[in-house]
mmCIF file of the N, C-alpha and C atoms, coordinates in Angstrom:
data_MODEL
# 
_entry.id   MODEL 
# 
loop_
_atom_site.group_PDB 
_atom_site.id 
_atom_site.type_symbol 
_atom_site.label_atom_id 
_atom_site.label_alt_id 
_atom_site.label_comp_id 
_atom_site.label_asym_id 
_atom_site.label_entity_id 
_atom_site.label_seq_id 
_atom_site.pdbx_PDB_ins_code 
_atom_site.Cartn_x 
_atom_site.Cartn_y 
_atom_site.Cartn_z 
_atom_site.occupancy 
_atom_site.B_iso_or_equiv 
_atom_site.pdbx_formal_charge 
_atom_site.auth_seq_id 
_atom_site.auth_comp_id 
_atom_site.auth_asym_id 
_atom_site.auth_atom_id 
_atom_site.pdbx_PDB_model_num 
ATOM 1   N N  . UNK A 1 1  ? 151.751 55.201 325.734 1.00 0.00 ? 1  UNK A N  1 
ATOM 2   C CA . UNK A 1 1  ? 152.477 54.092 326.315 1.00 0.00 ? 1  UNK A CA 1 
ATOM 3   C C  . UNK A 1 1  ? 153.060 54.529 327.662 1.00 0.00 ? 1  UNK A C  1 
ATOM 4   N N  . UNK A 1 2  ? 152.961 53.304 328.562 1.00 0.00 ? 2  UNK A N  1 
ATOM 5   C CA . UNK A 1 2  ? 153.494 54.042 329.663 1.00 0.00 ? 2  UNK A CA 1 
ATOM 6   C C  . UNK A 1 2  ? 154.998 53.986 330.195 1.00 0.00 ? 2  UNK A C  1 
ATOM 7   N N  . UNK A 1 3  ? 156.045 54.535 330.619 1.00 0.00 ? 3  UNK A N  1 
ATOM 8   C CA . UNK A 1 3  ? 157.083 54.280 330.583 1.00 0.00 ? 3  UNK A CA 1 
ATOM 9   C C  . UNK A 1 3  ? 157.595 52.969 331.687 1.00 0.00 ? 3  UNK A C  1 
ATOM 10  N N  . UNK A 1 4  ? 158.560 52.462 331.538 1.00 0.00 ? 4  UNK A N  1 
ATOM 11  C CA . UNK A 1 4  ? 158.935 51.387 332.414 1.00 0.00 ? 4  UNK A CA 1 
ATOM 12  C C  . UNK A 1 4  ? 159.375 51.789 333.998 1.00 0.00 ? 4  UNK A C  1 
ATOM 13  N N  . UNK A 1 5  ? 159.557 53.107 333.805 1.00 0.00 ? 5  UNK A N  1 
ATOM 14  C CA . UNK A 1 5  ? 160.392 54.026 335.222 1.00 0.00 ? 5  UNK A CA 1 
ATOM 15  C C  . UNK A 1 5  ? 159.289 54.448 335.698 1.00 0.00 ? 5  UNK A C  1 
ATOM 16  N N  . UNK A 1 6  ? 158.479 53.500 335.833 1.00 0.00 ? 6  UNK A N  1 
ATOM 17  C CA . UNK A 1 6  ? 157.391 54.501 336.709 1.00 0.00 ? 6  UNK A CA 1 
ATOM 18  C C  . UNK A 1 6  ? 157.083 53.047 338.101 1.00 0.00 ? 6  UNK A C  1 
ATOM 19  N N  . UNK A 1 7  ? 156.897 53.147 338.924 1.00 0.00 ? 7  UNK A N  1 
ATOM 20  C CA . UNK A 1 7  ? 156.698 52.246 340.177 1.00 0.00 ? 7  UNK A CA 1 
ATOM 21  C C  . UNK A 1 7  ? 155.262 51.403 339.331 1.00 0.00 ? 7  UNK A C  1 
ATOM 22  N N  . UNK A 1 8  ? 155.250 50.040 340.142 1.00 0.00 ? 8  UNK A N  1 
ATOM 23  C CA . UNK A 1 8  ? 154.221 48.963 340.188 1.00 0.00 ? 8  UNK A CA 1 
ATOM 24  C C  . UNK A 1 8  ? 153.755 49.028 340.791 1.00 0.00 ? 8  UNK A C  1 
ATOM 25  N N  . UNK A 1 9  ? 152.484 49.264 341.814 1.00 0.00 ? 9  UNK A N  1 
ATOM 26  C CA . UNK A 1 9  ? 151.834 48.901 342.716 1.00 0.00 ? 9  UNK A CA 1 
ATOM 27  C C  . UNK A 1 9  ? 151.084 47.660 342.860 1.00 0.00 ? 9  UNK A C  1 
ATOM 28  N N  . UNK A 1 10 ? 151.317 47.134 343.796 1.00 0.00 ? 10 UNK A N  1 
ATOM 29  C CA . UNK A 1 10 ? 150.455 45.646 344.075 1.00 0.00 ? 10 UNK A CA 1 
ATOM 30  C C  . UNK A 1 10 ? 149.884 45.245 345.323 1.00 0.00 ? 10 UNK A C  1 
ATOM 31  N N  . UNK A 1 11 ? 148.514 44.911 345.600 1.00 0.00 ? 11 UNK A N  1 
ATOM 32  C CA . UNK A 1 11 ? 147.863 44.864 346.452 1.00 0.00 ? 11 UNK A CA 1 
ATOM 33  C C  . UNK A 1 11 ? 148.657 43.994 347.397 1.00 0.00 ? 11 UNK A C  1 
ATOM 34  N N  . UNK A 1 12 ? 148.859 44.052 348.688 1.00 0.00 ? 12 UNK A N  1 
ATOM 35  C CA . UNK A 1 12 ? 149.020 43.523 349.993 1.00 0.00 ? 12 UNK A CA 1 
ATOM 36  C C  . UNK A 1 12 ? 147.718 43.239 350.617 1.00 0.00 ? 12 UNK A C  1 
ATOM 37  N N  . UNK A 1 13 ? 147.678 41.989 350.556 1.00 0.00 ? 13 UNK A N  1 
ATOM 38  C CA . UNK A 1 13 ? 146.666 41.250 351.256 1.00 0.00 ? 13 UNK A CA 1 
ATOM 39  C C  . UNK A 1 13 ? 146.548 41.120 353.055 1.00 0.00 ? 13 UNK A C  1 
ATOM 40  N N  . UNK A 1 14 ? 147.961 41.579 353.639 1.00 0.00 ? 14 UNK A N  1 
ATOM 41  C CA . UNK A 1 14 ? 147.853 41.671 354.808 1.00 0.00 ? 14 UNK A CA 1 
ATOM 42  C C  . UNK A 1 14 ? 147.982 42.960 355.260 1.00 0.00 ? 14 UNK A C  1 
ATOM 43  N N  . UNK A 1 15 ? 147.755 44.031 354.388 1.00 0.00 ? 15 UNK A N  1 
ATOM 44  C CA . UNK A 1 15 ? 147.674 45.324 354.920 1.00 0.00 ? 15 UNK A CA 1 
ATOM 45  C C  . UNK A 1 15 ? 146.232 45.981 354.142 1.00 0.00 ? 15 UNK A C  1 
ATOM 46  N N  . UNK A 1 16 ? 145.924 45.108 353.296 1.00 0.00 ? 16 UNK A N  1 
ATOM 47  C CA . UNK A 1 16 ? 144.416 45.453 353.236 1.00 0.00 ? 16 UNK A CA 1 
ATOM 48  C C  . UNK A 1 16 ? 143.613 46.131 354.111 1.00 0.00 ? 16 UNK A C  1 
ATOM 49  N N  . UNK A 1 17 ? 142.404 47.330 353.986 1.00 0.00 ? 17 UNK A N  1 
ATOM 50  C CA . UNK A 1 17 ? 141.654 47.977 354.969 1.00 0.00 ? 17 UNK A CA 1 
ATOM 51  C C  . UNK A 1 17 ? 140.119 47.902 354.051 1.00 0.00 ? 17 UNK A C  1 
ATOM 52  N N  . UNK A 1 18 ? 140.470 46.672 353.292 1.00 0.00 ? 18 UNK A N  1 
ATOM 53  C CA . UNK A 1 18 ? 138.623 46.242 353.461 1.00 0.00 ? 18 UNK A CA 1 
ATOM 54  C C  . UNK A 1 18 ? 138.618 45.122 354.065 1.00 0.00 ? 18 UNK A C  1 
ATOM 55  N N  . UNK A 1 19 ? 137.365 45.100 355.073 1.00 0.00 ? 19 UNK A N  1 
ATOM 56  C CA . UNK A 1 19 ? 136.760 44.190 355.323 1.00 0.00 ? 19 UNK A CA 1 
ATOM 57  C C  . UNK A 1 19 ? 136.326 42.795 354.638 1.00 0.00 ? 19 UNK A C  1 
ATOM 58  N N  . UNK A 1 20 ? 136.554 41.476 355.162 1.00 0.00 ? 20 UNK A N  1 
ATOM 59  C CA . UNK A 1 20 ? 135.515 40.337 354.516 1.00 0.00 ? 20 UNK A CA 1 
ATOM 60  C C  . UNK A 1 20 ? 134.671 39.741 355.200 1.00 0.00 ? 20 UNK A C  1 
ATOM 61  N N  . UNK A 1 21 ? 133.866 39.105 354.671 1.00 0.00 ? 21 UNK A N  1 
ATOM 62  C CA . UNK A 1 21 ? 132.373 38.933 355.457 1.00 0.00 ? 21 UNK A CA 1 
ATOM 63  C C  . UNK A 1 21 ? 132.114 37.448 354.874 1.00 0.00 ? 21 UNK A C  1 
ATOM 64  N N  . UNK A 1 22 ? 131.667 36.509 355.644 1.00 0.00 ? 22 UNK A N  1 
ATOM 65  C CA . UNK A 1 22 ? 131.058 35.338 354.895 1.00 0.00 ? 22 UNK A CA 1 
ATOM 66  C C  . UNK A 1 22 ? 129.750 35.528 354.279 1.00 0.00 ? 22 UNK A C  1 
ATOM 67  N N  . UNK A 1 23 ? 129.713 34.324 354.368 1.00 0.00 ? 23 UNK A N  1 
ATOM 68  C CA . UNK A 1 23 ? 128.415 34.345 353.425 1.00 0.00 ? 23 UNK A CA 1 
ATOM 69  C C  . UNK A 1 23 ? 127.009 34.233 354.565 1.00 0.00 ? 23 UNK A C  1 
ATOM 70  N N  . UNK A 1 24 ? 127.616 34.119 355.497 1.00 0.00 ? 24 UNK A N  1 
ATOM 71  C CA . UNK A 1 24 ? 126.507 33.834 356.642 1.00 0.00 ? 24 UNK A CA 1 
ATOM 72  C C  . UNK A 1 24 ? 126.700 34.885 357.586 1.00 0.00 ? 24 UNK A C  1 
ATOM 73  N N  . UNK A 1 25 ? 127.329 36.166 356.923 1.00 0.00 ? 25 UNK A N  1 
ATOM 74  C CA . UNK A 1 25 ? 127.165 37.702 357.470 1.00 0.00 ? 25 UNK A CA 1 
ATOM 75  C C  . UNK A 1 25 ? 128.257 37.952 358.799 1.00 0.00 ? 25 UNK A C  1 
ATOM 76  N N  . UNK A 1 26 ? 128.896 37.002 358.899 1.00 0.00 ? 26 UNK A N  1 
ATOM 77  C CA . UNK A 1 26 ? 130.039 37.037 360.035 1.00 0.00 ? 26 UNK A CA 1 
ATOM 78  C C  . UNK A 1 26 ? 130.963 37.538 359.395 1.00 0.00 ? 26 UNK A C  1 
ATOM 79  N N  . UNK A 1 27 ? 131.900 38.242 360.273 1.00 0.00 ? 27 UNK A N  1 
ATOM 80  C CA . UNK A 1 27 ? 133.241 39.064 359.825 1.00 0.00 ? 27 UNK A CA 1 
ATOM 81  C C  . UNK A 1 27 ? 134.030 37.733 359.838 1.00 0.00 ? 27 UNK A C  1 
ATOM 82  N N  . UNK A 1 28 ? 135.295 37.949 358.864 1.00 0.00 ? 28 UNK A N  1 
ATOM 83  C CA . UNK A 1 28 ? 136.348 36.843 358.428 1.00 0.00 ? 28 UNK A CA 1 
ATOM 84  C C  . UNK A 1 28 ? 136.843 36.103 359.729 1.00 0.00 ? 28 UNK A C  1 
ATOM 85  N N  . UNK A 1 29 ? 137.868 35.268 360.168 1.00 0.00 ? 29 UNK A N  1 
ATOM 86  C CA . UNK A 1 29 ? 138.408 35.213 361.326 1.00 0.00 ? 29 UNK A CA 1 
ATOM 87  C C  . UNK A 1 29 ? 139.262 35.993 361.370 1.00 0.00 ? 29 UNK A C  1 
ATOM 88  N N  . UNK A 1 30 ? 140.177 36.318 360.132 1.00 0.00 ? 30 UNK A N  1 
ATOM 89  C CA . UNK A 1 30 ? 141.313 36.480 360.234 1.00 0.00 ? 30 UNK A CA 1 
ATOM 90  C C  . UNK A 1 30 ? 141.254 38.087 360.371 1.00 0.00 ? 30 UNK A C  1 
ATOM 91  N N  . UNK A 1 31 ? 140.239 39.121 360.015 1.00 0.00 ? 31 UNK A N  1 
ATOM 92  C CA . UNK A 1 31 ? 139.764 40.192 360.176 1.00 0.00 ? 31 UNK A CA 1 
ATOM 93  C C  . UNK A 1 31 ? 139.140 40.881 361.805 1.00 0.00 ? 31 UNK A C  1 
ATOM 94  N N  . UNK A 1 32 ? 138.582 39.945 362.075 1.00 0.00 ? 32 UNK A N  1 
ATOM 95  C CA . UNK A 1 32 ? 138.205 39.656 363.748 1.00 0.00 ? 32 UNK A CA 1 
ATOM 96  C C  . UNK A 1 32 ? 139.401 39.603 364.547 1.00 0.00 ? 32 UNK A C  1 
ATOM 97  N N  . UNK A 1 33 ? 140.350 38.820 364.037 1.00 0.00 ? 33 UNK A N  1 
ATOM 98  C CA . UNK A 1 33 ? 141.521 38.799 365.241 1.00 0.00 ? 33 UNK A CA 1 
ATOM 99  C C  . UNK A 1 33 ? 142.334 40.203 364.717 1.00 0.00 ? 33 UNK A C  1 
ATOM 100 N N  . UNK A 1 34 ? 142.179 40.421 363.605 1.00 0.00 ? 34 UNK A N  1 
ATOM 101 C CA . UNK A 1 34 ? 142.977 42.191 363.896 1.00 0.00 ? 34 UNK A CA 1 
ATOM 102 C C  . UNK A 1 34 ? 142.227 43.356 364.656 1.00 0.00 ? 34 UNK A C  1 
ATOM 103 N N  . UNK A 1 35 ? 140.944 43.158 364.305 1.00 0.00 ? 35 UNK A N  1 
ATOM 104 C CA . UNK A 1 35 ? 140.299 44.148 364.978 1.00 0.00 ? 35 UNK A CA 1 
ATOM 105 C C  . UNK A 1 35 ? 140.335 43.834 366.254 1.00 0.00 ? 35 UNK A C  1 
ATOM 106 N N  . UNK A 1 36 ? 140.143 43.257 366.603 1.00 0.00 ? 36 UNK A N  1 
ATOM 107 C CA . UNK A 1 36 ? 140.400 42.444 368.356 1.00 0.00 ? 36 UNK A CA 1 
ATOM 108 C C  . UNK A 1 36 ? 141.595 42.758 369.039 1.00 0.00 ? 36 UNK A C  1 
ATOM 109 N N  . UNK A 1 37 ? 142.823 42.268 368.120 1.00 0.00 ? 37 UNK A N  1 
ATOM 110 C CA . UNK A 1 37 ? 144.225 42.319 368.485 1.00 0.00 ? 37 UNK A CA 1 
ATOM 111 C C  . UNK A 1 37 ? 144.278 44.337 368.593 1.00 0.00 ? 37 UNK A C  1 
ATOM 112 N N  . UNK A 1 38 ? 144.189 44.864 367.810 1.00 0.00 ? 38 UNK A N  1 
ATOM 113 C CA . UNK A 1 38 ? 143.852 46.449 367.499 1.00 0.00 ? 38 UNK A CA 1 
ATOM 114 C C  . UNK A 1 38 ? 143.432 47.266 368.781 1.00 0.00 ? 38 UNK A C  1 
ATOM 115 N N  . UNK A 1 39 ? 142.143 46.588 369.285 1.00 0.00 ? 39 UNK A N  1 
ATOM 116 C CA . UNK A 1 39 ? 140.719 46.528 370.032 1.00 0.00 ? 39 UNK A CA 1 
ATOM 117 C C  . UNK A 1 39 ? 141.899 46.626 371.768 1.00 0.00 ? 39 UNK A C  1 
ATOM 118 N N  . UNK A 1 40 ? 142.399 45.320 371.678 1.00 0.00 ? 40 UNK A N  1 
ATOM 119 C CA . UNK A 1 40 ? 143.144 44.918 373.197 1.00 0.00 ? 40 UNK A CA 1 
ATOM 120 C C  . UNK A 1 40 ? 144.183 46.017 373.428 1.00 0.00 ? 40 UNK A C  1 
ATOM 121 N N  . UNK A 1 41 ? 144.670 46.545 372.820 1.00 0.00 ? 41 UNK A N  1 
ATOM 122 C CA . UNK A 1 41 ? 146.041 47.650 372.899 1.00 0.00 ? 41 UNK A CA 1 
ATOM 123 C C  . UNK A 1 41 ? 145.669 48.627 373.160 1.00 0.00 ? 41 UNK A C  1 
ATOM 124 N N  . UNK A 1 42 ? 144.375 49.120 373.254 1.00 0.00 ? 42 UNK A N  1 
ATOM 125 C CA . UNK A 1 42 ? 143.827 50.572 373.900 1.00 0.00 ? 42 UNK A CA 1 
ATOM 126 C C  . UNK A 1 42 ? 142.841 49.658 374.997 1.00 0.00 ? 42 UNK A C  1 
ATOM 127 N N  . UNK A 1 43 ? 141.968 49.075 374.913 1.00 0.00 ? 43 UNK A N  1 
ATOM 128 C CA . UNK A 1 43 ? 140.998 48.858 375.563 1.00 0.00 ? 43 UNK A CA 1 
ATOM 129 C C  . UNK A 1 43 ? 141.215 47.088 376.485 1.00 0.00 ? 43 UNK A C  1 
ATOM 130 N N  . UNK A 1 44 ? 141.172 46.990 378.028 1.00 0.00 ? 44 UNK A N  1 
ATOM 131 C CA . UNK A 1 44 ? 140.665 46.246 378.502 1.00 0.00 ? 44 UNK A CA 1 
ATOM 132 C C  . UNK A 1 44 ? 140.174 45.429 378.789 1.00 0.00 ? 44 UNK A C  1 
ATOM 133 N N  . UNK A 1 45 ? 139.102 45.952 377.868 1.00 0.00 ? 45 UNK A N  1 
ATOM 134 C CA . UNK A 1 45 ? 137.773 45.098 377.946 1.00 0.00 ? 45 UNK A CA 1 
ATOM 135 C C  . UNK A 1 45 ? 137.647 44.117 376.881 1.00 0.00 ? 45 UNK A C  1 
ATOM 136 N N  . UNK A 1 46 ? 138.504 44.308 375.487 1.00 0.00 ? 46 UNK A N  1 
ATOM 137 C CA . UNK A 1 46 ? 139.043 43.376 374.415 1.00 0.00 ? 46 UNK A CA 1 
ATOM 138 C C  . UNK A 1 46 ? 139.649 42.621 374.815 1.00 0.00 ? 46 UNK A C  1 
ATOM 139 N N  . UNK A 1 47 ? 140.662 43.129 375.624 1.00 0.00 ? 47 UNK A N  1 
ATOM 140 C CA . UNK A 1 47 ? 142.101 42.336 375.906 1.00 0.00 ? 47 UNK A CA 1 
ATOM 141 C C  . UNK A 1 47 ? 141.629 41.274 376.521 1.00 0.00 ? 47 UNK A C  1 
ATOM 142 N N  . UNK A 1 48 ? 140.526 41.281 377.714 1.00 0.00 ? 48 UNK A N  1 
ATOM 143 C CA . UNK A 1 48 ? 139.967 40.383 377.997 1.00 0.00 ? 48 UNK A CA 1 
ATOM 144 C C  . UNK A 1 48 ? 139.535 39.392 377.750 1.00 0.00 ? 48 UNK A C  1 
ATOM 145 N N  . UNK A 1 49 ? 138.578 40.044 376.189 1.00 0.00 ? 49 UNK A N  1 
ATOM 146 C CA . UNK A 1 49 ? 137.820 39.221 375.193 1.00 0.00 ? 49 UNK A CA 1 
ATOM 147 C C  . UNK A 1 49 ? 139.098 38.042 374.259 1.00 0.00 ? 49 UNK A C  1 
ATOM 148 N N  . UNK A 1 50 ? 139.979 38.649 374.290 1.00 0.00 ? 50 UNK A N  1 
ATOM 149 C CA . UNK A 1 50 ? 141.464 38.231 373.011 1.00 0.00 ? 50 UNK A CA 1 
ATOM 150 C C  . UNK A 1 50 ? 142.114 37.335 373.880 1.00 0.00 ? 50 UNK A C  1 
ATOM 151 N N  . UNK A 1 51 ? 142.389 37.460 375.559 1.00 0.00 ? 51 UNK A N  1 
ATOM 152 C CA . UNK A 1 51 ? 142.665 36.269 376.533 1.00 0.00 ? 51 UNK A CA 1 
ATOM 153 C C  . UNK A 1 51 ? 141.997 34.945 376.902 1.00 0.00 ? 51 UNK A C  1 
ATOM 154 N N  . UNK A 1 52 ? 140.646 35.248 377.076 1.00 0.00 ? 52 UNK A N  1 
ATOM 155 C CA . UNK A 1 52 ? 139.277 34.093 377.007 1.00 0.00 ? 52 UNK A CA 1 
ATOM 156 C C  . UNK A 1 52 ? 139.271 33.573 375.479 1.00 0.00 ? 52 UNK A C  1 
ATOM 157 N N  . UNK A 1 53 ? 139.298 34.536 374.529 1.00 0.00 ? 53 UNK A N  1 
ATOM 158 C CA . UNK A 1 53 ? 139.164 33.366 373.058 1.00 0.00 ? 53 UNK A CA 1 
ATOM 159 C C  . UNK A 1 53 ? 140.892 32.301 373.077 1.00 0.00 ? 53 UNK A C  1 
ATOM 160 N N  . UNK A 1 54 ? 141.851 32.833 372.987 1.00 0.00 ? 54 UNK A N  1 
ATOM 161 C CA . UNK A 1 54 ? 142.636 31.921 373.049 1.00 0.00 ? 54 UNK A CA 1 
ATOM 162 C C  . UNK A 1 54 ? 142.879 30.803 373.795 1.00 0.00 ? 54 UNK A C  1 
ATOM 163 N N  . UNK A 1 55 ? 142.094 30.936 375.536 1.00 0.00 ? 55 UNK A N  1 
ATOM 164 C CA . UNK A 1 55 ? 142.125 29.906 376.182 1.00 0.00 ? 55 UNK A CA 1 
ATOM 165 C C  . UNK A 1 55 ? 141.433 29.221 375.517 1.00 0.00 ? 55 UNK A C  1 
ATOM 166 N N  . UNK A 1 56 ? 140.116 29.372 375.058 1.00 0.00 ? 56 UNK A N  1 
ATOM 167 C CA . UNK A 1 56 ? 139.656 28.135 374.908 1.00 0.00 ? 56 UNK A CA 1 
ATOM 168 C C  . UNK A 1 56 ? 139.858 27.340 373.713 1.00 0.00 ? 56 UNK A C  1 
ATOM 169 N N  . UNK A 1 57 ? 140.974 28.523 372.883 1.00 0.00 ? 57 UNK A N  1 
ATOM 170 C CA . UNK A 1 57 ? 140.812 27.660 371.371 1.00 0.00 ? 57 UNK A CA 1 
ATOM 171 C C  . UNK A 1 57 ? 141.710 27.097 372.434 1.00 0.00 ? 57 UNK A C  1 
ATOM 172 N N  . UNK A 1 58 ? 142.724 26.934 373.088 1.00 0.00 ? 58 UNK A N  1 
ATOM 173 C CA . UNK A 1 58 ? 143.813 26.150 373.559 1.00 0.00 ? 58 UNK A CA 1 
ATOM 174 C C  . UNK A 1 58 ? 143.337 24.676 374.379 1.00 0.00 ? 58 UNK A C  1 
ATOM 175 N N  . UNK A 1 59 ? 142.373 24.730 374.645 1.00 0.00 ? 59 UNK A N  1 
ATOM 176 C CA . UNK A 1 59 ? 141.674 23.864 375.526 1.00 0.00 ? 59 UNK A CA 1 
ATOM 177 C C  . UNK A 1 59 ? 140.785 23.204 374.843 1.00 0.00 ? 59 UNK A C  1 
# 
C-alpha cells in the first residue's frame, strides 16, 4: 500500500514536451506558436516569421 505522504504528480498540459500533430501531419497551432515564440528570442529570422503571422491573422 502506498502511503498518503508521498507527493501526487499530475500532468501539466501547458508544460508538456511532447509534441501534437494532426491528422493531416501538421504540427498543433498551439505547439507551432511555442516553438516559434521559443524560435523569435534567439533568432531573427523567426521573429520575423512570429511578426508577419500575427499581422495577418490581425488583418
Amino acid at each position: 500500500m502506498v502511503p498518503d505522504t508521498l507527493p501526487r504528480y499530475t500532468t501539466d498540459q501547458l508544460n508538456s514536451t511532447a509534441l501534437k500533430w494532426g491528422s493531416d501531419g501538421e504540427l498543433s497551432d498551439l505547439d507551432l506558436q511555442r516553438i516559434l515564440g521559443l524560435l523569435s528570442q534567439v533568432d531573427p529570422v523567426a521573429r520575423a516569421l512570429v511578426a508577419t503571422d500575427c499581422s495577418e491573422m490581425a488583418s
